[in-house]
C-alpha positions as CSV (number, residue, x, y, z in Angstrom):
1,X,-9.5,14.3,-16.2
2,X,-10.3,15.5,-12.7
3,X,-9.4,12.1,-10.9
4,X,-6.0,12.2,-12.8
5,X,-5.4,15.8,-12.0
6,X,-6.0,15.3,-8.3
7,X,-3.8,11.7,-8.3
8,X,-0.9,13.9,-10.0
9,X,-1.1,16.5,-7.4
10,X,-1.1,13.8,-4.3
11,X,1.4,11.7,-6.0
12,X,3.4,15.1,-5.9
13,X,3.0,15.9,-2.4
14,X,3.8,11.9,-1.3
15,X,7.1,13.0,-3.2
16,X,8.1,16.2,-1.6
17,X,7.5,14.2,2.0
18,X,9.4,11.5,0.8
19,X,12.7,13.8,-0.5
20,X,12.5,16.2,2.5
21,X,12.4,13.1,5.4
22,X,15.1,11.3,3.5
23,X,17.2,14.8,2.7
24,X,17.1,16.9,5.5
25,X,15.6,14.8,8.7
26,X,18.5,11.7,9.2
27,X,20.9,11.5,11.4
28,X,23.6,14.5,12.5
29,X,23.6,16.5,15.0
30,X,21.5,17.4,17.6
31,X,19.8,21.2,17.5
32,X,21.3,24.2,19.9
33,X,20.6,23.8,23.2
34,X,20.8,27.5,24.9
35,X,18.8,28.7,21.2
36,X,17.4,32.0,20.5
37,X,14.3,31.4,23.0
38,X,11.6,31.4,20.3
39,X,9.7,28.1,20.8
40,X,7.8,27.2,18.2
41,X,5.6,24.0,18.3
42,X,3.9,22.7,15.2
43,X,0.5,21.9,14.9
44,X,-2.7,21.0,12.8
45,X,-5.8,22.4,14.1
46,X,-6.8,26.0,13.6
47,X,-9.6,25.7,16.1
48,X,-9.7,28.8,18.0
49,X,-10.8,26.7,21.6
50,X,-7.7,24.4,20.9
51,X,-5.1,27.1,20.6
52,X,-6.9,29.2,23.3
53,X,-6.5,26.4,25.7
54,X,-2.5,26.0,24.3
55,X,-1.9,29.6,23.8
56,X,-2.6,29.1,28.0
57,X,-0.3,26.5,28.9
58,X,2.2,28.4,26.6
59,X,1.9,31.6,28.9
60,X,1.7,30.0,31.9
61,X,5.2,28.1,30.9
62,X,6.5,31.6,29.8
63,X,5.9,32.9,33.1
64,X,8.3,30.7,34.9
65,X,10.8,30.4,32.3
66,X,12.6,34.0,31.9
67,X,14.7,33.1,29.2
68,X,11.7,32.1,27.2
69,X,11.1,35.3,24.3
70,X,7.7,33.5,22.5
71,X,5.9,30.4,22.7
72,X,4.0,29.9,18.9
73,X,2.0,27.5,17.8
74,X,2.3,27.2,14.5
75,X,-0.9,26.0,12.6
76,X,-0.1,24.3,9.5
77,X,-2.6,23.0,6.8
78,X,-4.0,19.8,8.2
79,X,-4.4,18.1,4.4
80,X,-1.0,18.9,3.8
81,X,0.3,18.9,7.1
82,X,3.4,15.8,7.3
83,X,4.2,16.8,4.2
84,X,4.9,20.8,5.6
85,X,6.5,19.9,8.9
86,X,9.0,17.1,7.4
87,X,9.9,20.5,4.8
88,X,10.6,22.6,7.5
89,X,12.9,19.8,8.6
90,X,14.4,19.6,5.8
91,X,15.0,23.1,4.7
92,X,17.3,23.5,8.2
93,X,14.1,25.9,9.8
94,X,12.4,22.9,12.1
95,X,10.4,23.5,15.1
96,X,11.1,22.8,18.4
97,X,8.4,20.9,18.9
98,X,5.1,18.9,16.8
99,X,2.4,17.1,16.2
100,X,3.0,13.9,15.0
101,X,-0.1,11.6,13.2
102,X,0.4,7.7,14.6
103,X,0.5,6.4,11.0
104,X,3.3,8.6,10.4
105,X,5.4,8.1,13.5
106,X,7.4,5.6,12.4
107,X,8.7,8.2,9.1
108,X,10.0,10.4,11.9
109,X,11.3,7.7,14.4
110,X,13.1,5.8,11.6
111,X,14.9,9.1,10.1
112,X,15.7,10.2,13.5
113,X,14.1,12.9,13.7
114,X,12.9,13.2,17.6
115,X,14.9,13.1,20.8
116,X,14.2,9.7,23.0
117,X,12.1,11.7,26.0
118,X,12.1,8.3,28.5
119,X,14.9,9.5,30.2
120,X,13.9,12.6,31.0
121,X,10.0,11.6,31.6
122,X,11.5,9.2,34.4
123,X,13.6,11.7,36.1
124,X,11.6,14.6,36.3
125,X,10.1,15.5,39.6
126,X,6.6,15.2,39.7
127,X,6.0,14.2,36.7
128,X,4.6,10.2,37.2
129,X,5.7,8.6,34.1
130,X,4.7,5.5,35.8
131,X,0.7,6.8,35.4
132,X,1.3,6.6,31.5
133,X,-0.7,3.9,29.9
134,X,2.1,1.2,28.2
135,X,-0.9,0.0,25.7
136,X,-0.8,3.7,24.5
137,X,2.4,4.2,24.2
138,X,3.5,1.4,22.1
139,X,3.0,3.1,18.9
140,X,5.9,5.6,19.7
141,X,8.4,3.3,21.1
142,X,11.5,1.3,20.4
143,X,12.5,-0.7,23.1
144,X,12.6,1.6,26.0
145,X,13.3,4.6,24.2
146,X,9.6,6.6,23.5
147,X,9.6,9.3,21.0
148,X,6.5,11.0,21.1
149,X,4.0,11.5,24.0
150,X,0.3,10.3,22.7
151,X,-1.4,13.5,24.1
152,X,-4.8,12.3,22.0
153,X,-5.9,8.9,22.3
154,X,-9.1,9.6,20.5
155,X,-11.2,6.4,19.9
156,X,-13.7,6.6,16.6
157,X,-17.3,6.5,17.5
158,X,-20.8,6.7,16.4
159,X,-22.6,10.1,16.7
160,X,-26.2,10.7,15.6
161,X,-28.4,12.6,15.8
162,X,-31.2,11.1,17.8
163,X,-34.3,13.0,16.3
164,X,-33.2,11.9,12.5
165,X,-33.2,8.1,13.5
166,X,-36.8,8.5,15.6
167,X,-38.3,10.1,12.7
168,X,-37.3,7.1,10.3
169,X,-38.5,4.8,13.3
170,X,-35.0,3.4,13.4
171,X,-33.6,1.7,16.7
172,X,-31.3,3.7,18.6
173,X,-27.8,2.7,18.3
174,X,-27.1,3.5,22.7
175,X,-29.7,1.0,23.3
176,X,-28.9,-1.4,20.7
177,X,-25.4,-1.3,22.2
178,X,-26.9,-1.7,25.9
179,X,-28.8,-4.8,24.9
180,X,-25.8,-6.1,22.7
181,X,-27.7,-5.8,19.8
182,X,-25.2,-3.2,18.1
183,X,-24.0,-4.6,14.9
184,X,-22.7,-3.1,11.4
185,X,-26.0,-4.3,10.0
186,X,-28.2,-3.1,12.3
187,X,-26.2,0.8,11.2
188,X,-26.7,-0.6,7.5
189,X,-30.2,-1.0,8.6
190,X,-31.2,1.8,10.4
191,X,-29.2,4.0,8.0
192,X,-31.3,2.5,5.0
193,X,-34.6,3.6,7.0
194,X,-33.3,7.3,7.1
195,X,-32.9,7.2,3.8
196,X,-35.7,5.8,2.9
197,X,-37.8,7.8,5.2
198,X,-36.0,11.2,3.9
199,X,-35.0,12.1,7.5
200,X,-32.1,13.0,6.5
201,X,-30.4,12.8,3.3
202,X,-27.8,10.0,4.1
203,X,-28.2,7.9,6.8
204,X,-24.4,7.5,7.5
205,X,-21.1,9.8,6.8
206,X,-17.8,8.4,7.8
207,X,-15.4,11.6,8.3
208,X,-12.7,12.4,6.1
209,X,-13.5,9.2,4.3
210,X,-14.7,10.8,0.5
211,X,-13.2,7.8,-1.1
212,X,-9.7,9.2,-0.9
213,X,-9.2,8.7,2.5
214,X,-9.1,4.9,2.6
215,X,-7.6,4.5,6.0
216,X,-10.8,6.7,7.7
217,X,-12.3,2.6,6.5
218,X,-10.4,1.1,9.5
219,X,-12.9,0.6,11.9
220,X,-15.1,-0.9,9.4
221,X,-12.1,-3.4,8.3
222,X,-11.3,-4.4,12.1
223,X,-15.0,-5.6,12.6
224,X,-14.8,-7.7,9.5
225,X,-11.4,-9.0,10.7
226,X,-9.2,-7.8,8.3
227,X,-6.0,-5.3,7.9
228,X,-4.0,-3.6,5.1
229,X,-1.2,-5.1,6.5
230,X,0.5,-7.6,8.7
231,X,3.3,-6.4,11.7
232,X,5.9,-9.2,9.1
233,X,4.7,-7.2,6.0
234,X,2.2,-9.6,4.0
235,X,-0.4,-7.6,2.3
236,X,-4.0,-8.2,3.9
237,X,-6.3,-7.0,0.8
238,X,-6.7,-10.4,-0.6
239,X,-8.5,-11.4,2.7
240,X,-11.8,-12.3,1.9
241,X,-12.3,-10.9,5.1
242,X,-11.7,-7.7,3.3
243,X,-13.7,-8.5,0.5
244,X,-16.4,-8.5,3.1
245,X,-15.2,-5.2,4.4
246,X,-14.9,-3.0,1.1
247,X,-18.4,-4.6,-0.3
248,X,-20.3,-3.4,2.9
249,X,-19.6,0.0,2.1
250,X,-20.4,-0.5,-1.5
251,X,-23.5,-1.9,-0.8
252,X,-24.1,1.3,1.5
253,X,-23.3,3.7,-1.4
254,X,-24.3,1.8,-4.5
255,X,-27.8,-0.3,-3.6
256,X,-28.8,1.1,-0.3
257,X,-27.7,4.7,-1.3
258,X,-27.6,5.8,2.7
259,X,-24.2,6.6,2.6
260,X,-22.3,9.5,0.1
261,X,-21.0,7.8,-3.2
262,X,-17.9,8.9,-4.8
263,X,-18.5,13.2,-5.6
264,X,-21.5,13.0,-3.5
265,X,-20.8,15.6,-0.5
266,X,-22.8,16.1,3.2
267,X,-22.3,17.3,6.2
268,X,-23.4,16.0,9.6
269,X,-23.5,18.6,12.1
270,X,-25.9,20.5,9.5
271,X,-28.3,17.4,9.9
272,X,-27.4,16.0,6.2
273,X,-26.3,12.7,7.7
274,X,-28.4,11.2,10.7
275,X,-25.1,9.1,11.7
276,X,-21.5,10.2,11.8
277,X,-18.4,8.2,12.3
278,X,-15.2,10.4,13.7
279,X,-13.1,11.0,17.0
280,X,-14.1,12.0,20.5
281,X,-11.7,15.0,19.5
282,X,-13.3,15.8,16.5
283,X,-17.2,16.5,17.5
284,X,-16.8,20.4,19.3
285,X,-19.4,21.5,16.6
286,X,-22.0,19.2,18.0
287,X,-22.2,22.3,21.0
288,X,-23.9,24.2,18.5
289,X,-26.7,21.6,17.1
290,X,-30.2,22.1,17.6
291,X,-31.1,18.9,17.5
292,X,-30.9,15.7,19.8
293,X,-27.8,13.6,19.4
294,X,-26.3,10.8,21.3
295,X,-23.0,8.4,21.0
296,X,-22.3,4.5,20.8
297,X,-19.4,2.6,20.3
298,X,-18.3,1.1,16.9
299,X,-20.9,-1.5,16.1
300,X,-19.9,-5.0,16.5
301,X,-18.9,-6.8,13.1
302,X,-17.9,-10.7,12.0
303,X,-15.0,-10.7,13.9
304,X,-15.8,-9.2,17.6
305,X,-16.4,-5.6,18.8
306,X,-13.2,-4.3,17.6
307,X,-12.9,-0.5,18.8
308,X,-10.7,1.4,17.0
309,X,-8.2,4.7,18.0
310,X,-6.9,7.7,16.4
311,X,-3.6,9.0,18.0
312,X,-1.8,12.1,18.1
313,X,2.0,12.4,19.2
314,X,3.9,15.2,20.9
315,X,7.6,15.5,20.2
316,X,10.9,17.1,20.8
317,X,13.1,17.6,17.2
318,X,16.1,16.9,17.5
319,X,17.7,19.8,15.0
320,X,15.4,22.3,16.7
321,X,16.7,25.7,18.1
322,X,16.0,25.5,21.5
323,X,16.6,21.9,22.4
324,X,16.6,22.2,26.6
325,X,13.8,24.6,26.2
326,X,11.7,22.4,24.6
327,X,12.5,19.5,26.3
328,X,11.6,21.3,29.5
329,X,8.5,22.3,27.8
330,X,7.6,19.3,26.6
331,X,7.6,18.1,30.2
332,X,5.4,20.9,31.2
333,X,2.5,20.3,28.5
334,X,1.9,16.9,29.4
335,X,2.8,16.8,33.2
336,X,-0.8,15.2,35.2
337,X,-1.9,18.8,35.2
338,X,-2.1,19.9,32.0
339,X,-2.8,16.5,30.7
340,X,-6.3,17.1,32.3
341,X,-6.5,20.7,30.7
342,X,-6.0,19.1,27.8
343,X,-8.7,16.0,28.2
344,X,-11.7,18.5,27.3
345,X,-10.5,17.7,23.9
346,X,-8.1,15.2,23.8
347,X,-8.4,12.0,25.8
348,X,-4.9,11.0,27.6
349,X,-3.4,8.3,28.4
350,X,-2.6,9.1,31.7
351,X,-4.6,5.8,33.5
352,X,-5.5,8.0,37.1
353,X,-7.2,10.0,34.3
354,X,-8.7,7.7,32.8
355,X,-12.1,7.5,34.0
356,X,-15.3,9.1,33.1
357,X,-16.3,11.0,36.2
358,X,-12.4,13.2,35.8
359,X,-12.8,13.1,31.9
360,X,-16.3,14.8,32.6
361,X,-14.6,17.8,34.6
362,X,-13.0,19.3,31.6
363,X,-15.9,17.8,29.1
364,X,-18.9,19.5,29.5
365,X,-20.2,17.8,26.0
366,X,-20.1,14.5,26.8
367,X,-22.0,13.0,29.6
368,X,-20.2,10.5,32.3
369,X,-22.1,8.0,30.5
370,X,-21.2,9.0,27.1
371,X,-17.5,9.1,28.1
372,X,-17.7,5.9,29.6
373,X,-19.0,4.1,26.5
374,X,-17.6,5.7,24.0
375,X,-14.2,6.8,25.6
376,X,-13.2,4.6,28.5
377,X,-14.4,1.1,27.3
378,X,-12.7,1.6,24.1
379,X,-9.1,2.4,24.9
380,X,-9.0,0.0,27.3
381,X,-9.5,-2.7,24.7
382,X,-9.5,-0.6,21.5
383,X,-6.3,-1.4,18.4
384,X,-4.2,1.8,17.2
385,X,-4.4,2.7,13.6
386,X,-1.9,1.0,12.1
387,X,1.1,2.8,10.7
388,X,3.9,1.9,8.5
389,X,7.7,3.5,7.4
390,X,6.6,5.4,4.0
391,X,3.3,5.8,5.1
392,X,2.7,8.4,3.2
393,X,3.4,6.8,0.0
394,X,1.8,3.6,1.2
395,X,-1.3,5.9,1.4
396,X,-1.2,7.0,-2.2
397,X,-0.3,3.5,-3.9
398,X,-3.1,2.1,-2.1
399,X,-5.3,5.1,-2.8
400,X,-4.9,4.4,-6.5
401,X,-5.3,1.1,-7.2
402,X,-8.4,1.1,-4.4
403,X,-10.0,3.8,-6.6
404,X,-11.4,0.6,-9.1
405,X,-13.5,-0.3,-5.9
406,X,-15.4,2.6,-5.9
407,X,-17.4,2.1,-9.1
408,X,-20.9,0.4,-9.2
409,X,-19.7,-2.3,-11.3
410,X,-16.4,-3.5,-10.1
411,X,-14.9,-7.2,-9.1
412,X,-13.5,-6.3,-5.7
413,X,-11.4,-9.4,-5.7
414,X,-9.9,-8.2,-8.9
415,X,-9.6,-4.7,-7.5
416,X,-8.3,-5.9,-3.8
417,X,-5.6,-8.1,-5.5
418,X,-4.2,-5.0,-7.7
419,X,-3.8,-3.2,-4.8
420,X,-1.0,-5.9,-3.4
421,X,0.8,-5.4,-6.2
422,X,1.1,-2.2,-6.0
423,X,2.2,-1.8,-2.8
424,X,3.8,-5.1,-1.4
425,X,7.2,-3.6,-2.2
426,X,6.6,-1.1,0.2
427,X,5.9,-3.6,2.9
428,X,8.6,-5.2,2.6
429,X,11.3,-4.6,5.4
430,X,14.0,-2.0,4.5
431,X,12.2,-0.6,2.0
């Protein structure tokens, strides 16, 4: 009753995104250009250091721009939060300016939604568009038109905490990784000894994950070779490459029992879980630990040592209020300057910033090692998440007919097939 509650309320909310991009977000007119002088930029995070840091920039931006009233950043719910911001597009109220998730990006390029910045990135003084990393912007462009600035490329890592694993007399994943020895089964192992050894209660938590949020699986699928999809929109679950993929995990929750099982909850940064797999921009509560912990890369799988990253957009709406404004302060937040402000938490893909020893400037918790491994190495080589138009709804589909997978019993192939089914008509192109 409770898993058909909760698929009824997400199938809702895929809904209301769907009707409000398609209602209020295509085509038209552009916003007002002069405005009302409000600014108001749309965001996810509620953490006090992130707004502190763009409540900053925001004042400092005020300062030189008299006909600016307020800057806000608006916090919305992060479970919720494409859903809320394609509303507000909808419902005639947008903001200037928002976050945009990379596996949504294409929703709000394809609706035209946000203004093509290039033009404006090129001819601005000072502002070296020419230092932008093209691998990291090719999520968020069409042709030569680019829609969104990446302001976080955040690549997924391991984090761990270091006295957990020594306790169990597991090998540490850094050195592992230094000799080259840095596999998925040597984190199946070691996570198996925590367990085992009561260290800590799990051995492994992948963020977010909690067998709703399949796509959080993508670093495990890369390293088996597999994807959800193809670029020409052919279905990847059948893969038995993906077989491979999904059963790892299983065999995590359902034999080994180091990793959380469906309803099972932990919670890394208490100690629950002696291993953690999340974002670079995600770890701030590790400052507070009391405990040793460390970082390595993704571990190395069947099909190479795929590294995987999370991005973050910034763009300019198109119906917003203050259209020059926003444009001029979308110019401002990711000039070089404030680009490096904004490295301490997210990584960008500026390349003269790019390298450990600046990173480490405005990241006091990471080392230049740390950075280098876990940071650096992997967005020079690392894959984007992989988005999709309809994303949201992509999301749910294959939610749903995945959820078969994560009982002790199940045929995976069965399961994996079911889940083509259900969502090859969204693949297909002009769906």
């Amino acid at each position: 009753m409770q898993r058909t509650r909760r698929r009824r309320m997400q199938t809702a909310v895929v809904t209301a995104f769907a009707v409000a991009l398609a209602a209020g977000c295509s085509g038209g007119g552009g916003g007002t250009a002069a405005g009302d002088g409000n600014l108001r930029i749309a965001v996810w995070t509620a953490s006090e250091d992130h707004l502190d840091l763009l409540n900053g920039i925001g004042k400092e931006f005020k300062a030189d721009h008299p006909e600016v009233k307020s800057i806000k950043f608006e916090s919305l719910d992060p479970v919720d939060y494409t859903t809320a911001l394609s509303t507000q597009l909808a419902s005639g109220n947008p903001p200037d300016l928002g976050w945009i998730l990379e596996t949504n990006g294409a929703d709000f390029i394809e609706a035209d939604t946000l203004v093509d910045m290039a033009p404006e990135m090129k001819a601005a003084s000072g502002y070296e568009a020419d230092d932008l990393e093209p691998a990291l912007l090719s999520q968020w462009k069409r042709g030569d038109a680019l829609y969104a600035y990446p302001f976080s490329s955040s690549p997924f890592a391991v984090f761990y905490n270091a006295d957990a694993l020594a306790k169990a007399k597991a090998d540490d994943p850094a050195k592992l990784a230094a000799d080259g020895k840095w596999t998925w089964d040597a984190l199946a192992e070691a996570a198996k000894k925590v367990t085992d050894a009561k260290s800590a209660r799990y051995g492994l938590l992948v963020h977010e994950f909690d067998y709703k949020n399949w796509d959080r699986l993508y670093p495990v699928m890369s390293a088996y070779g597999a994807a959800p999809w193809t670029d020409r929109g052919t279905c990847g679950f059948p893969d038995p490459k993906m077989t491979e993929a999904v059963d790892f995990v299983r065999s995590m929750a359902f034999d080994d029992h180091s990793t959380p099982a469906p309803g099972e909850k932990s919670d890394f940064f208490s100690g629950e879980s002696a291993m953690f797999i999340s974002q670079v921009s995600k770890i701030g509560p590790l400052a507070d630990v009391k405990w040793k912990w460390d970082a390595a890369p993704l571990p190395s799988g069947p099909a190479g040592a795929d590294q995987v990253i999370g991005q973050a957009g910034l763009g300019v709406f198109a119906k917003g209020k203050n259209l020059d404004l926003a444009k001029e302060f979308f110019l401002y937040a990711t000039n070089k300057e404030n680009a490096a402000k904004l490295a301490q938490f997210f990584p960008p893909p500026r390349t003269s910033l790019l390298n450990a020893k600046t990173l480490a400037r405005s990241n006091p918790l990471l080392s230049e090692e740390q950075l280098q491994n876990i940071t650096i190495e992997s967005l020079k080589t690392g894959k984007v998440r992989p988005g999709h138009t309809q994303y949201a709804k992509l999301a749910e589909q294959t939610r749903a007919a995945l959820d078969p997978a994560w009982e002790p019993d199940a045929d995976t192939d069965r399961v994996l097939a079911g889940v083509c089914e259900a969502i090859e008509p969204l693949l297909e192109p002009g769906s």
